[in-house]
C-alpha positions as CSV (number, residue, x, y, z in Angstrom):
1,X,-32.4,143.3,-111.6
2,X,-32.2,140.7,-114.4
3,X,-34.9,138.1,-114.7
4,X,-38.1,137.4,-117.1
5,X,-40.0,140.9,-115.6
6,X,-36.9,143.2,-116.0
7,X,-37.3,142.9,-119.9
8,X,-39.4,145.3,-122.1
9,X,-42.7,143.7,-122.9
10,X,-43.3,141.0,-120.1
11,X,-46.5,140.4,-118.8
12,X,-47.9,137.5,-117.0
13,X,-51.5,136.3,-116.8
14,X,-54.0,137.9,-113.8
15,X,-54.1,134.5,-112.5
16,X,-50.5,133.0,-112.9
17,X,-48.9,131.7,-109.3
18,X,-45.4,132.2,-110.1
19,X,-44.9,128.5,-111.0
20,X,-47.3,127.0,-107.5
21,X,-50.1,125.3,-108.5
22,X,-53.1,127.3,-109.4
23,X,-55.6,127.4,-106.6
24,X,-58.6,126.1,-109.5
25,X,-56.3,123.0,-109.8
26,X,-55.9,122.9,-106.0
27,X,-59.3,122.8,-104.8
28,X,-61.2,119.5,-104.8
29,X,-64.0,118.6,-107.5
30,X,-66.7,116.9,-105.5
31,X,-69.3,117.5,-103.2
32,X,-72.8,117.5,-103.6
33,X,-74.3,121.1,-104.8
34,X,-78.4,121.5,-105.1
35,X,-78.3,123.9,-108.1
36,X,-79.9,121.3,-109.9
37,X,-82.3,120.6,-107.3
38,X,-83.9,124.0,-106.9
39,X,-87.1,124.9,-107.8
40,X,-87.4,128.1,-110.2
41,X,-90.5,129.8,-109.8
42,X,-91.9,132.2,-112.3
43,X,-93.5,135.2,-111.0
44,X,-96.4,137.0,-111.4
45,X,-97.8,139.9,-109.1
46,X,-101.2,141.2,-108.0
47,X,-101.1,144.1,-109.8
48,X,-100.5,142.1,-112.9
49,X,-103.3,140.0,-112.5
50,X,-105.5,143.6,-111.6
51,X,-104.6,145.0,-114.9
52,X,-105.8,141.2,-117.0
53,X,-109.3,141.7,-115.6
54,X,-109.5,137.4,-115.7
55,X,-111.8,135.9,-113.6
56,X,-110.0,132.6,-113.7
57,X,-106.3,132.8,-114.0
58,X,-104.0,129.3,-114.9
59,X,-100.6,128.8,-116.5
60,X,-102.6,128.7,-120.0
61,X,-104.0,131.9,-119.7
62,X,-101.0,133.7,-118.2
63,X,-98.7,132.2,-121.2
64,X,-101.4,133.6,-123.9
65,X,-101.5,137.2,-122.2
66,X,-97.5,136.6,-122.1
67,X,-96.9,137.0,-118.4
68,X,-94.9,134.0,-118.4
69,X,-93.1,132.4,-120.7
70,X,-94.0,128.6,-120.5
71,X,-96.5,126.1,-119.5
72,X,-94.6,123.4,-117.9
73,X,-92.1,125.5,-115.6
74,X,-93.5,126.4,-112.0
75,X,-95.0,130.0,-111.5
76,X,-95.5,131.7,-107.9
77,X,-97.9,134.6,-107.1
78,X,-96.9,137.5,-104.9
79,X,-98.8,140.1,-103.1
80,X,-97.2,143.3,-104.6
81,X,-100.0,145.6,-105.7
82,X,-104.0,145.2,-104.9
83,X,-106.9,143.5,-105.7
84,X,-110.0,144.7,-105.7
85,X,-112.3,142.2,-107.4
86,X,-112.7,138.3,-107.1
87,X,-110.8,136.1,-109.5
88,X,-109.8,132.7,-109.0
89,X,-106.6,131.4,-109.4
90,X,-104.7,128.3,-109.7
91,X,-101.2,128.3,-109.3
92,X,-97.8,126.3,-108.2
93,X,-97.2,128.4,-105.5
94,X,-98.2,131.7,-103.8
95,X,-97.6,133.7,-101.4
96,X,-99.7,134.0,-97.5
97,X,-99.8,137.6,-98.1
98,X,-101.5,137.7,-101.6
99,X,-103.2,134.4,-101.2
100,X,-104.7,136.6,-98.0
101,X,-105.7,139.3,-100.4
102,X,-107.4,137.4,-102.8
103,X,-109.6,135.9,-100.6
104,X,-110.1,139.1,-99.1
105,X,-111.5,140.1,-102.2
106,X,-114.0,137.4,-102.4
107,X,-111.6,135.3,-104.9
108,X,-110.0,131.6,-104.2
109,X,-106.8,130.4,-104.2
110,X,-105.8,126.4,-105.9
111,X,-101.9,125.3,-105.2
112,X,-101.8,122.8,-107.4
113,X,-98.3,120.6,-107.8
């Protein structure tokens, strides 16, 4: 049949409707989204802090053995791995599990804000 698709080189974008408006356009612009409310943690693991042999372990000291990346962001401890001596740690967040294991180990656990 005769029309724009019948001739030799035609081609239309993925996206294209066939003339209806494009569903991008259709769909309304507002709302309320908490992307920018969420809370990023950076994480660090037992294991990690195993292999540092620190007693005391803060932001500073886990930026300067490059475990994280910066000071001011928020950084979470999880249990993966063991512990088998007692550090001390101060931290934004951590889990029940590891905060279990390092006071298991004789250690203590600081949540600071």
């Amino acid at each position: 049949m005769n029309g724009q698709m019948s001739r030799s080189g035609s081609t239309h974008r993925a996206w294209f409707e066939g003339g209806q408006m494009p569903i991008q356009r259709r769909i309304p612009k507002r709302g309320f989204t908490n992307a920018v409310f969420k809370e990023r943690y950076q994480v660090v693991n037992l294991e990690q802090l195993e292999k540092l042999g620190l007693i005391d372990v803060n932001a500073e000291s886990l930026v300067k053995c490059r475990l994280i990346t910066c000071v001011d962001e928020p950084f979470k401890v999880l249990a993966k791995g063991s512990i088998t001596k007692a550090i001390n740690v101060t931290a934004n967040a951590c889990s029940v599990s590891a905060q279990s294991k390092i006071e298991k180990a004789g250690g203590k656990v600081i949540i600071s804000k």
